[in-house]
C-alpha positions as CSV (number, residue, x, y, z in Angstrom):
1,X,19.1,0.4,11.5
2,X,18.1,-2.9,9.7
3,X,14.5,-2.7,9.0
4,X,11.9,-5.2,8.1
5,X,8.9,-4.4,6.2
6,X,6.2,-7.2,6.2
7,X,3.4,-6.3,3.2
8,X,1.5,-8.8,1.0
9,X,2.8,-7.7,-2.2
10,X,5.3,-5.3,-3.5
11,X,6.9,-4.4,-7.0
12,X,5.7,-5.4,-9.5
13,X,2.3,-6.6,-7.5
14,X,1.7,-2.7,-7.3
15,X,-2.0,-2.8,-6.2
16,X,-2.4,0.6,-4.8
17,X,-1.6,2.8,-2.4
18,X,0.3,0.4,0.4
19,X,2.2,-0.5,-1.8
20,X,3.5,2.7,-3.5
21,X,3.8,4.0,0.1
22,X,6.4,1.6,1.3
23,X,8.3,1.6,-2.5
24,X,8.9,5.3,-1.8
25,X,8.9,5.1,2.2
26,X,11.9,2.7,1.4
27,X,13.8,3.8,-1.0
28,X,13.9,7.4,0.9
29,X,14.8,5.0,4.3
30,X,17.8,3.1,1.9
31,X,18.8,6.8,1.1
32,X,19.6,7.8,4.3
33,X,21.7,5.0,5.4
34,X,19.4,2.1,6.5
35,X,19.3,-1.1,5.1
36,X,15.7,-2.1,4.2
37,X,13.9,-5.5,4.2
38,X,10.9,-6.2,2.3
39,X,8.9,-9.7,3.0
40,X,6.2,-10.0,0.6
41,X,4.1,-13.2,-1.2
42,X,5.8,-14.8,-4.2
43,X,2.8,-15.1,-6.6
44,X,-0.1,-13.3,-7.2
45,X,-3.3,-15.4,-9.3
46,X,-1.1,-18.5,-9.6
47,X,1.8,-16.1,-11.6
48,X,5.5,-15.9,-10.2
49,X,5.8,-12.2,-9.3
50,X,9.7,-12.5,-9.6
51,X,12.9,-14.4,-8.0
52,X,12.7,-15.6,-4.2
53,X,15.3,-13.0,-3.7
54,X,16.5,-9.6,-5.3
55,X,18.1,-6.4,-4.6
56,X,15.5,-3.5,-6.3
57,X,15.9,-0.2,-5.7
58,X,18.5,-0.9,-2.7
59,X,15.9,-2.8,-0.8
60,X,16.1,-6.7,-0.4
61,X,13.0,-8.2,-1.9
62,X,12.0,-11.7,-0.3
63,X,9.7,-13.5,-1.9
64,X,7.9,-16.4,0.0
65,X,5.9,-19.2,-1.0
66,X,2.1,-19.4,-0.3
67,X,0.8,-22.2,1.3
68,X,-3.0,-21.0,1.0
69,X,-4.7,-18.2,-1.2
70,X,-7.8,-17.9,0.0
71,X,-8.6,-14.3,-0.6
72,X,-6.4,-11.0,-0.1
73,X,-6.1,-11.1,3.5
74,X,-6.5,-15.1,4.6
75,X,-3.1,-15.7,2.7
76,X,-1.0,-18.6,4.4
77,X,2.8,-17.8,4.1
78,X,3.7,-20.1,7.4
79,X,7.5,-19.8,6.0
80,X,7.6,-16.0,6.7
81,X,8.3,-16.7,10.3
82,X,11.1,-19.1,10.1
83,X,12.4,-16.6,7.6
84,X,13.1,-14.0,9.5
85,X,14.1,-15.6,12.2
86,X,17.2,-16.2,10.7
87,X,18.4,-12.6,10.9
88,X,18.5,-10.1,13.8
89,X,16.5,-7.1,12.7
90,X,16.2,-3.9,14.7
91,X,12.7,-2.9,13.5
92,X,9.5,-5.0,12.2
93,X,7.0,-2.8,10.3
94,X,4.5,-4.8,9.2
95,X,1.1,-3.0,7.0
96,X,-2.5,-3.8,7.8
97,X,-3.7,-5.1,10.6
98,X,-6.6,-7.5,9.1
99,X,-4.3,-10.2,7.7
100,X,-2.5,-13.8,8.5
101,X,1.3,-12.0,8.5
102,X,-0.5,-9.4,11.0
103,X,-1.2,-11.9,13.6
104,X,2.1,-13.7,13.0
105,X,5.0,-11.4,13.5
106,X,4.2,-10.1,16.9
107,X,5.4,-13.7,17.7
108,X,8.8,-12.0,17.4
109,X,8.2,-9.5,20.6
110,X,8.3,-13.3,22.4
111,X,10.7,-15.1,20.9
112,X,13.7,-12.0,20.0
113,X,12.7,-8.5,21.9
114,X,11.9,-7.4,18.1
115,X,10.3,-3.7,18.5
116,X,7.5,-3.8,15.7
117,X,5.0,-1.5,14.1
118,X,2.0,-1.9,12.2
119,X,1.1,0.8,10.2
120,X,-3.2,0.8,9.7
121,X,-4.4,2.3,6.8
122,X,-8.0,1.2,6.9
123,X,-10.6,0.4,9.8
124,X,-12.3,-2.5,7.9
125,X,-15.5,-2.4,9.5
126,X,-16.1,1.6,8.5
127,X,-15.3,0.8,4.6
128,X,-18.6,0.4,3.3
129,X,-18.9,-3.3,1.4
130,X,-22.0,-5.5,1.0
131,X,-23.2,-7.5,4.4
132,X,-21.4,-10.5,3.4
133,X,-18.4,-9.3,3.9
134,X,-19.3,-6.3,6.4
135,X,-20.2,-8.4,9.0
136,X,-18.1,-10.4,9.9
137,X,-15.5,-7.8,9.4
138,X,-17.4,-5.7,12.3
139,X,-17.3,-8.4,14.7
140,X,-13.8,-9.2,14.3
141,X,-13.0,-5.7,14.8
142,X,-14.9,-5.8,18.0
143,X,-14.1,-8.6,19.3
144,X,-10.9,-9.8,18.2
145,X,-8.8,-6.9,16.8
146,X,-7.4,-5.5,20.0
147,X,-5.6,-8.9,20.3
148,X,-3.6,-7.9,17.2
149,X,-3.6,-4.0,18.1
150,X,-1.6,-4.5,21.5
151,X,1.0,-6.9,20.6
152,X,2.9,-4.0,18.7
153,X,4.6,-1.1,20.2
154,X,3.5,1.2,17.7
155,X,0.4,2.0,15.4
156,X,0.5,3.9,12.5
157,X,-2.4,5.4,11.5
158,X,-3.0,7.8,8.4
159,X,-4.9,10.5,10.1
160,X,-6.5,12.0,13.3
161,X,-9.7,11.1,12.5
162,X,-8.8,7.8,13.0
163,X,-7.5,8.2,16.2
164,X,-11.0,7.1,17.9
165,X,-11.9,4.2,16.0
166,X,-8.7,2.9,16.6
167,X,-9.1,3.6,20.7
168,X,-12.8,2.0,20.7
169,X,-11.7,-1.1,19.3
170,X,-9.0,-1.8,22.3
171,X,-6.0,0.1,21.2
172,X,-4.0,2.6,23.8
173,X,-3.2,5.7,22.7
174,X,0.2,6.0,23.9
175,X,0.6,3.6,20.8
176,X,-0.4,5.9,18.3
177,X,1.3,7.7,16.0
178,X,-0.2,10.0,12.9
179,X,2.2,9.6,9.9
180,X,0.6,10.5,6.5
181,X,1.1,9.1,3.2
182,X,3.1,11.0,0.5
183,X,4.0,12.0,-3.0
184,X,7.4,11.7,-4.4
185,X,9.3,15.4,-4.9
186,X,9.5,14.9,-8.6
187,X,6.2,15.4,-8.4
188,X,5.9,19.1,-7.8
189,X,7.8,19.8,-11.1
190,X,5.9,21.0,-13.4
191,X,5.1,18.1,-16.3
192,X,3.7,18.5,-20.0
193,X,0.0,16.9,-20.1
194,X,0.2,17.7,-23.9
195,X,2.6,14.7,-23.8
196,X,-0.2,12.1,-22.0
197,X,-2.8,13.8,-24.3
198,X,-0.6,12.9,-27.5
199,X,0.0,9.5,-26.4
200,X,-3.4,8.4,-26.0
201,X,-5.2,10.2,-28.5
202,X,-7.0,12.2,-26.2
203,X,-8.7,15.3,-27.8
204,X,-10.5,18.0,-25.4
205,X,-10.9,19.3,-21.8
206,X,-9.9,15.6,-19.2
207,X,-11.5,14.6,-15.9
208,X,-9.3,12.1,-14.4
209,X,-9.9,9.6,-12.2
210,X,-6.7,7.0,-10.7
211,X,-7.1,4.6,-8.5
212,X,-8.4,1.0,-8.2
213,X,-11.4,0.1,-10.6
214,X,-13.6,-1.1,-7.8
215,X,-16.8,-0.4,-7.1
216,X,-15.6,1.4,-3.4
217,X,-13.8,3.4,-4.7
218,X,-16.8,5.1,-6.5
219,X,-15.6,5.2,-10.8
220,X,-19.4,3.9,-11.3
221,X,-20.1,6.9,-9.2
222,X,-18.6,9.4,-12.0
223,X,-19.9,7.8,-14.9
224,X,-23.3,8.3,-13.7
225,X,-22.0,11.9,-13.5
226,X,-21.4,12.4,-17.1
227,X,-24.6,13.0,-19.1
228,X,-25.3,15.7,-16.7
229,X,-21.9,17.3,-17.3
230,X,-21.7,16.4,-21.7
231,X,-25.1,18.0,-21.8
232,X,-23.3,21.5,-21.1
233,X,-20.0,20.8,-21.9
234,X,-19.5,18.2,-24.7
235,X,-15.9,18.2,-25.0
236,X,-15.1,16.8,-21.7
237,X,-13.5,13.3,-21.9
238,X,-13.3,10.8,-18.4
239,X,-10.1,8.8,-18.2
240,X,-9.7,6.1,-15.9
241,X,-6.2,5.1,-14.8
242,X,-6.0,2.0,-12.4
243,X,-5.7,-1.7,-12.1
244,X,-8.8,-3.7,-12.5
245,X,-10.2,-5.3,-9.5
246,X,-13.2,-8.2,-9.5
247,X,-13.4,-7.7,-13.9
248,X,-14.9,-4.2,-12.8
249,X,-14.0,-2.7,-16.0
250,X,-16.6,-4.2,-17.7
251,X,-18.9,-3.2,-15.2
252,X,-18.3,0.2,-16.1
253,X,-18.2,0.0,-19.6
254,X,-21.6,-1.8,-19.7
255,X,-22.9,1.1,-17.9
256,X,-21.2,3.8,-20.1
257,X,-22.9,2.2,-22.9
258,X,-26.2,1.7,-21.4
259,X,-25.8,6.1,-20.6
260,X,-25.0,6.1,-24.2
261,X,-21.2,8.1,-23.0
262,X,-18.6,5.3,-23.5
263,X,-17.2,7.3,-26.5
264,X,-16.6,10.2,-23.9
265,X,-15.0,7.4,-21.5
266,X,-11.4,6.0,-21.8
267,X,-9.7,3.0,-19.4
268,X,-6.3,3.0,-19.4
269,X,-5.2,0.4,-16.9
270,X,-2.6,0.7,-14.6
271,X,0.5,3.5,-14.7
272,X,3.5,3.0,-12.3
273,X,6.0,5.2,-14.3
274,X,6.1,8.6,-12.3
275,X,7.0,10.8,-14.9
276,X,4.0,9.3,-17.2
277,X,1.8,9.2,-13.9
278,X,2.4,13.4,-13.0
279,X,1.6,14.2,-17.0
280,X,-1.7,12.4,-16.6
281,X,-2.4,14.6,-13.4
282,X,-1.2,17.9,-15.6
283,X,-3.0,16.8,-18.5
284,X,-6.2,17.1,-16.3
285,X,-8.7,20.1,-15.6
286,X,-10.1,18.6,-12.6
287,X,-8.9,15.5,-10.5
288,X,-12.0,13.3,-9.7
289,X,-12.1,10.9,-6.2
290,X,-15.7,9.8,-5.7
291,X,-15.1,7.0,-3.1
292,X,-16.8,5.5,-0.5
293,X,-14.4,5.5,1.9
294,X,-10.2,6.1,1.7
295,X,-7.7,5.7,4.6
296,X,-5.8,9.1,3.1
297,X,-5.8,9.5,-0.8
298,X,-2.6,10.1,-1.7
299,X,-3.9,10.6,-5.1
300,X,-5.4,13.7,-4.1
301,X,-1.7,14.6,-2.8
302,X,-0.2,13.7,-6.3
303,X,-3.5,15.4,-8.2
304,X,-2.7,18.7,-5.9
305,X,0.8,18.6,-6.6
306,X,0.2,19.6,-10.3
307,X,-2.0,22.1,-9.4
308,X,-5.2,20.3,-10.2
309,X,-8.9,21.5,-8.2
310,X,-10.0,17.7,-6.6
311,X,-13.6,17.2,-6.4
312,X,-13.9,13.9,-4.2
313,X,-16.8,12.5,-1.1
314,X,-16.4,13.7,2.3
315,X,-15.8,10.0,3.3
316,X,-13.1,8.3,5.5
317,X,-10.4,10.4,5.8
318,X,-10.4,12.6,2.2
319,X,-12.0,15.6,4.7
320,X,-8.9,15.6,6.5
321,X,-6.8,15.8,2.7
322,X,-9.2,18.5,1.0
323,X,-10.9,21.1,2.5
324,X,-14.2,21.4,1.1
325,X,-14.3,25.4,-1.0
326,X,-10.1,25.7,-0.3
327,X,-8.5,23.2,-2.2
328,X,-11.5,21.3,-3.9
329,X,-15.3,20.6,-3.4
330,X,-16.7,17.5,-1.4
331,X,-20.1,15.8,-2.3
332,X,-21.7,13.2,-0.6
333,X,-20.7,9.4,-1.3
334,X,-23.2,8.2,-4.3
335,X,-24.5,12.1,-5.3
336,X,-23.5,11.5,-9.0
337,X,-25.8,15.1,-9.7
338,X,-23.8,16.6,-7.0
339,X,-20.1,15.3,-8.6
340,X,-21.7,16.3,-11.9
341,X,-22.5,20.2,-10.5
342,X,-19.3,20.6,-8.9
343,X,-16.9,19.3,-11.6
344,X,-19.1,21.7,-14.2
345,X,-18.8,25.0,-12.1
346,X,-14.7,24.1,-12.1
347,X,-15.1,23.7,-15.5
348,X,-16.9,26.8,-15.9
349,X,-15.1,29.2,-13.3
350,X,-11.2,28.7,-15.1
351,X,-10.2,31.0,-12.2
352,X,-12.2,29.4,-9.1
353,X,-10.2,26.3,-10.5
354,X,-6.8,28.1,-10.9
355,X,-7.1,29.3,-7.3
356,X,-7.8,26.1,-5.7
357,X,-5.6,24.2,-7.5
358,X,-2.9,26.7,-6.2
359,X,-4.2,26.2,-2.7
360,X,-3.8,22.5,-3.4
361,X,-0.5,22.5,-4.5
362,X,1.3,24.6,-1.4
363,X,-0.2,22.0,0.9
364,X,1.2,19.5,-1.1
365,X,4.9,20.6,-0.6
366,X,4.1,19.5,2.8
367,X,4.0,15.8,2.2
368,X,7.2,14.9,0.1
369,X,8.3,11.4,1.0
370,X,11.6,13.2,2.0
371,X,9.9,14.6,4.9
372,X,8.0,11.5,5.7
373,X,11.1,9.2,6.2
374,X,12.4,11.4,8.3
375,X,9.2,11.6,10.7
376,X,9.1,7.8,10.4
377,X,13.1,7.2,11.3
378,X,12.2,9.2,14.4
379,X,10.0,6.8,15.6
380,X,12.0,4.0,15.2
381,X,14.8,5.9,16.8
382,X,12.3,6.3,19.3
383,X,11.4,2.6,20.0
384,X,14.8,1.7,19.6
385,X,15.6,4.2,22.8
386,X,12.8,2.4,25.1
């Protein structure tokens, strides 16, 4: 099949986890015999992410000219349409529902008998975010989003528990399909965290956190956490591994330093390399998520794979990742005191941690990107029979 994925940004714009999902989604796809189309933005804060066109990976890169940046989703890329146009593709997949590319491509069901997908990781109005931006979020989702939802043939949606949020706001369920994220099979070797430790200069026992530095996803959350873990166990360190989002970093070293812990905290920015990325996880005692709200996690699914206990919220859809006293503990979003207990008894029960981390990791064999591309070539194979 020839595939096209739509996205708003791709290597090396690797925000977080869309875009690591349809990387690995793709290069698995190429694998097996498919040629793979990726339509993305060609700049990203006013900087060139990279030529209009390239082969990385085996996947043809596009890279199209904005016309407006107005924020993450209200991105004007009118060209995208005229683009592919130009070539007969048997499948449009096109990620998140919420943005200008979303509404756009279902044009093609009209004008060439395209089948398309959208896959959905997030329902925006149940991410919690300030009223400003809440708002008008919720109304569009009630109002306006089953326009967008029905013009595709499939939806792709992370988890069950999203299945009725999805109906409610207009979709049918004889669109729906669950396919999960993954984790690359690399990543159930077992890696060296004496490696990452050396590297960074890290002495004593790690709680890691990866993911976006943004105040959903909850790092502000785990800092709180730490004088109440220090004052017990003062050879913990807390590393952060993630791009920075809004200048959040310096959020959250203001507050370290107001808690007096910043010399028990470390940021590290972004890692992409794999190998690097699994030593961090191994080079942890206990994996840390404390978001307000997550579509999957497929940190948790990389964090498990290395045998690592996750203590994370029981938001969004990280109940139906880790379940709460098999694989992990889950607090409530915001309970800093409660994060703090449960990380401590992990660090103070080496065997309670040993066991759930081997629970974790035996369900992470179960979501190798291997596996995943198959599922999702069945769907296509699917529409393509209709």
């Amino acid at each position: 099949m020839k595939i096209a994925q739509v996205s708003v940004y791709y290597h090396p714009a690797m925000i977080g986890g869309i875009e690591w999902y349809i990387r690995n989604i793709s290069k698995e796809l190429v694998k097996r015999g498919h040629e793979v189309h990726l339509f993305t933005v060609n700049s990203k804060d006013g900087k060139i992410l990279g030529p209009s066109e390239e082969i990385f990976e085996g996947i043809y890169i596009h890279r199209l000219p904005l016309l407006f940046d107005l924020s993450y989703r209200l991105k004007f890329w009118p060209t995208l349409l005229l683009r592919i146009m130009r070539e007969q593709f048997d499948i449009f997949h096109v990620y998140d529902y919420l943005t200008t590319h979303a509404m756009l491509v279902p044009m093609l069901n009209f004008l060439k008998k395209v089948k398309t997908v959208l896959m959905i990781y997030d329902i925006h109005h149940l991410v919690p975010r300030r009223a400003v931006k809440y708002i008008p979020l919720a109304l569009f989702d009630k109002y306006f989003s089953r326009f967008i939802l029905r013009c595709y043939d499939r939806l792709l949606i992370r988890t069950n528990l999203l299945t009725y949020p999805i109906l409610k706001m207009g979709a049918k369920k004889e669109q729906l399909k669950i396919t999960p994220s993954g984790i690359r099979s690399e990543s159930l070797r077992e890696y060296d965290g004496g490696v990452f430790k050396e590297k960074y200069g890290i002495d004593g026992r790690i709680i890691l956190y990866l993911g976006r530095l943004h105040p959903m996803k909850g790092p502000q959350v785990l800092i709180k956490a730490i004088p109440y873990i220090i004052e017990r166990l003062p050879d913990v360190k807390f590393v952060f591994i993630g791009p920075d989002q809004i200048g959040y970093q310096k959020v959250l070293e203001n507050l370290s330093k107001k808690l007096h812990v910043e010399d028990y905290v470390s940021f590290l920015g972004p890692i992409y390399n794999i190998k690097e990325k699994m030593q961090a996880y191994a080079a942890c005692e206990v994996f840390a998520l404390p978001s307000g709200y997550e579509g999957f996690g497929q940190v948790l699914i990389e964090a498990m794979a290395q045998g690592k206990p996750i203590v994370a919220t029981n938001a969004g859809s990280i109940p139906n990742v880790v379940s709460d006293q098999k694989e992990g503990f889950l607090v409530n979003y915001g309970d800093h005191r409660g994060l703090a207990s449960k990380i401590k008894q992990l660090l103070l029960s080496p065997k309670l941690a040993r066991a759930l981390g081997n629970e974790g990791r035996k369900k992470a064999r179960r979501y190798t990107y291997e596996e995943l591309a198959v599922q999702l070539e069945n769907i296509y194979l699917e529409l393509q029979s209709e």
